[in-house]
N, C-alpha and C positions, 0 to 999 in steps of 0.2 A: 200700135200705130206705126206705118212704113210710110213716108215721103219717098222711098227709091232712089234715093240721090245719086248718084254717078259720078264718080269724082274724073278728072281728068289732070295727070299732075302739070300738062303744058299750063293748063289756063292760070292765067297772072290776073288775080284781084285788082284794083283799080285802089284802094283807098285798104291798109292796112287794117289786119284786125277780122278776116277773114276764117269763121273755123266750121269744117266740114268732118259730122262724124256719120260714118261708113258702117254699116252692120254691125255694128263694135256690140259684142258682149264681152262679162266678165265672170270669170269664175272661180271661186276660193278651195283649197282643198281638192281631192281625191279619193274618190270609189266612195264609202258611205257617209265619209266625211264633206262630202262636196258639196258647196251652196252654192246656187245661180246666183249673185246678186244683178246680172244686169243680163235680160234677154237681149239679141238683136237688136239694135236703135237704130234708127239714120236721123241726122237732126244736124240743120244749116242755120249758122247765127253769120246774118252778113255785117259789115264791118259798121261800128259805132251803134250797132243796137242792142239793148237792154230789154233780156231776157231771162225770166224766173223757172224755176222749177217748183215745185210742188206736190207735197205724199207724203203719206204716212212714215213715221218712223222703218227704217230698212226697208225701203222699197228701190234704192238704188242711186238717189240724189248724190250725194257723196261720192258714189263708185265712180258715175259719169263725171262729174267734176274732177278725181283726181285722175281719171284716165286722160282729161283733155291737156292736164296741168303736168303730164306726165310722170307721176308717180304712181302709178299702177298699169300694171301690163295688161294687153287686152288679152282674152282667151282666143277670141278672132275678129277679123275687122278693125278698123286703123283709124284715126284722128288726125285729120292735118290745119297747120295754121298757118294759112296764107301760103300756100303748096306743099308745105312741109310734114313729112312724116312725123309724126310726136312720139318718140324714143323715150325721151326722159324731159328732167324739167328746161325750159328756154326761159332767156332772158327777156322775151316779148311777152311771155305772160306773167303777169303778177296773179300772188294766190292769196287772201283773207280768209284767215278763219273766225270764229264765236272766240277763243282761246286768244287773249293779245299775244304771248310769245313775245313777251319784252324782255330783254336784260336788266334787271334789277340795280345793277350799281352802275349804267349807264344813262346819262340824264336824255330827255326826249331825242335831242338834235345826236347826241352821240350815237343813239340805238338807229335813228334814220341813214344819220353818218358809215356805220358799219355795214348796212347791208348794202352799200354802194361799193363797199373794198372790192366786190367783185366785177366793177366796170371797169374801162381800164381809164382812168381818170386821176387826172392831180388830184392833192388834199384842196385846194382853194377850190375845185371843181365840186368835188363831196360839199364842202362846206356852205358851197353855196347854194346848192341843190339840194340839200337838206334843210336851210333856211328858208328857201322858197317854196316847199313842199310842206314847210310848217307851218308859215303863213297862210298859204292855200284854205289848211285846216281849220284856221282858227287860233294857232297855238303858238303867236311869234312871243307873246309874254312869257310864255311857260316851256322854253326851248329849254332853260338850263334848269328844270326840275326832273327829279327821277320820278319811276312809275309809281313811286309810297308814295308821293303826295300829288299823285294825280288822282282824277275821280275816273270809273269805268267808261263814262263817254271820252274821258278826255284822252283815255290810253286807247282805245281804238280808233280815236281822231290819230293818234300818234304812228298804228299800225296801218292804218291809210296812207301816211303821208309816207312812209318807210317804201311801201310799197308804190304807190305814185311817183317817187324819186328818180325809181328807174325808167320811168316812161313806157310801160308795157303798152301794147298793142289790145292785148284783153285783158281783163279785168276777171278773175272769179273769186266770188264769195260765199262762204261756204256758212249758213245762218252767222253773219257777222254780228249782229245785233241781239241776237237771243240771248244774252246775258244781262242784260241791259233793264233798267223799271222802266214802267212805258212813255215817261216823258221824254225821257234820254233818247228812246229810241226813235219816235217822232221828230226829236233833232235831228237827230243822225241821219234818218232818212233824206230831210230836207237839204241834207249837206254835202251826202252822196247824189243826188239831183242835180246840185249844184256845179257839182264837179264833172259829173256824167256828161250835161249840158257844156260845159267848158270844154274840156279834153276828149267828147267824143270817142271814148274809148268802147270796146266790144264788151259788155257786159253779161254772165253768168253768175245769177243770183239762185243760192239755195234755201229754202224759206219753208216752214212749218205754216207761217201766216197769208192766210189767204186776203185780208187786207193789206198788209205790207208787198204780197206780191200784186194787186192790181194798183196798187198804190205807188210800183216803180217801175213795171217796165212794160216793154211795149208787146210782147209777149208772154204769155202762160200755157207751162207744156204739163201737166198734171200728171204723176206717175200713182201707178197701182200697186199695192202690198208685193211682198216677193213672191216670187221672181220679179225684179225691177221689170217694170217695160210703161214706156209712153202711150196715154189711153185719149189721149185730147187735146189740141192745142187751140187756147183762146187767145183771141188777136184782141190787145184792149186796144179799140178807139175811145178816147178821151183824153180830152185836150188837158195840157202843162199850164200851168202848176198843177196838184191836185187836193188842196186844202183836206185835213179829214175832216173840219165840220161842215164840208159845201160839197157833202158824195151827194149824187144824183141819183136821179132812177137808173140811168145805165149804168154805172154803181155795180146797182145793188140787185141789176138781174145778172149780173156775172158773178157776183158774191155767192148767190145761190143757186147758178151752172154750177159752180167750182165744190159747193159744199154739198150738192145732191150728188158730182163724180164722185166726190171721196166717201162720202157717206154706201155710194151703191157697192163699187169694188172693194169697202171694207167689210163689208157683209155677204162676199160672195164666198 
């Protein structure tokens, strides 16, 4: 799938959180060791919307997410957020992964605390911004606890709010939830929702789940085995909240658009 997008570097987005990717492929390796992970893409997420990916194991989710998040170079074609070429990582984008990535002898608020060192901000500035980003969460109780005695939802509530501190422009998450037993993750969804709706942030969700992905955003770009490339994009109309025991017919004729795509190009 080509959208043809055109990028233009004069035009000034209107509302932060703007990210336009360009022909971007990727490529690993050289001569017979070479693997395509990502064909040619063009793919426009405009600003405060919340959008999924979805595909098979190594079909290129990951590749295009750290390409936007700038830790991985394109082979060609470019990624920009909000005019800007994306080189390496920015402070406007926050990254989540499925992996918390916590400090172990750091308690919640210290670990949120730290990854602020790099804004140029007082300690009482940190301090408070890491308070407020804990509460956000759920977790003003449990500020001065370390990760051993948190529970798995609660250390990715915590890896949100690390991340949320610095007030990115986009958001991407890379299966954030996949570790998770499926109550927990059904919270977490509703909380990532929550916060979505609140802060309005540019959302890039990477997801194995085809209900968690019609279940958050407002967008589904369905990717095919390797070579990565974009084979479909469903636009979900339906309306906020979206309860799981109150899915509807339109539901569940997108549940099974999304699982007859994956189902066809896994067989091809």
């Amino acid at each position: 799938m080509n959208d043809g997008i055109a990028y233009k570097t004069q035009k000034q987005p209107q509302k932060r959180g703007e990210v336009l990717i360009c022909d971007l492929s990727v490529e690993f390796g050289k001569g017979e060791k070479k693997t395509i992970a990502l064909t040619p893409t063009d793919l426009e997420l405009k600003p405060g919307t919340f959008t999924a990916l979805i595909g098979p194991s190594g079909c290129g989710k990951s590749t295009l997410l750290n390409a936007v998040a700038g830790f991985v170079t394109p082979t060609s074609g470019a990624v920009y957020v909000d005019g800007r070429t994306v080189k390496k990582p920015d402070e406007s984008v926050g990254v989540i992964f499925q992996n918390f990535a916590l400090f172990p002898w750091f308690t919640a608020l210290q670990n949120v605390n730290f990854a602020l060192k790099r804004l140029d901000l007082s300690r009482a500035e940190r301090i408070e911004r890491a308070h407020i980003a804990l509460e956000e969460v759920g977790l003003s109780e449990h500020a001065k606890k370390y990760p051993g005695q948190l529970s798995g939802g609660m250390k990715q509530r915590v890896a949100i709010a690390r991340t949320l501190s610095s007030d990115p422009d986009v958001l991407l998450m890379d299966e954030p939830f996949g570790a998770l037993d499926a109550q927990t993750r059904l919270r977490m969804q509703e909380l990532l929702t929550e916060l979505w709706s609140k802060r309005e942030k540019t959302v890039l969700f990477v997801t194995h789940d085809v209900d968690e992905a019609l279940r958050l955003a407002d967008t589904v770009y369905v990717m095919s085995p390797s070579p990565g490339r974009i084979v479909e994009k469903i636009s979900v109309d339906i309306s906020r909240p979206r309860p799981i025991d109150q899915f509807g017919e339109d539901f569940l004729t997108l549940r099974k658009q999304i699982l007859q795509l994956l189902r066809e190009y896994e067989n091809e």
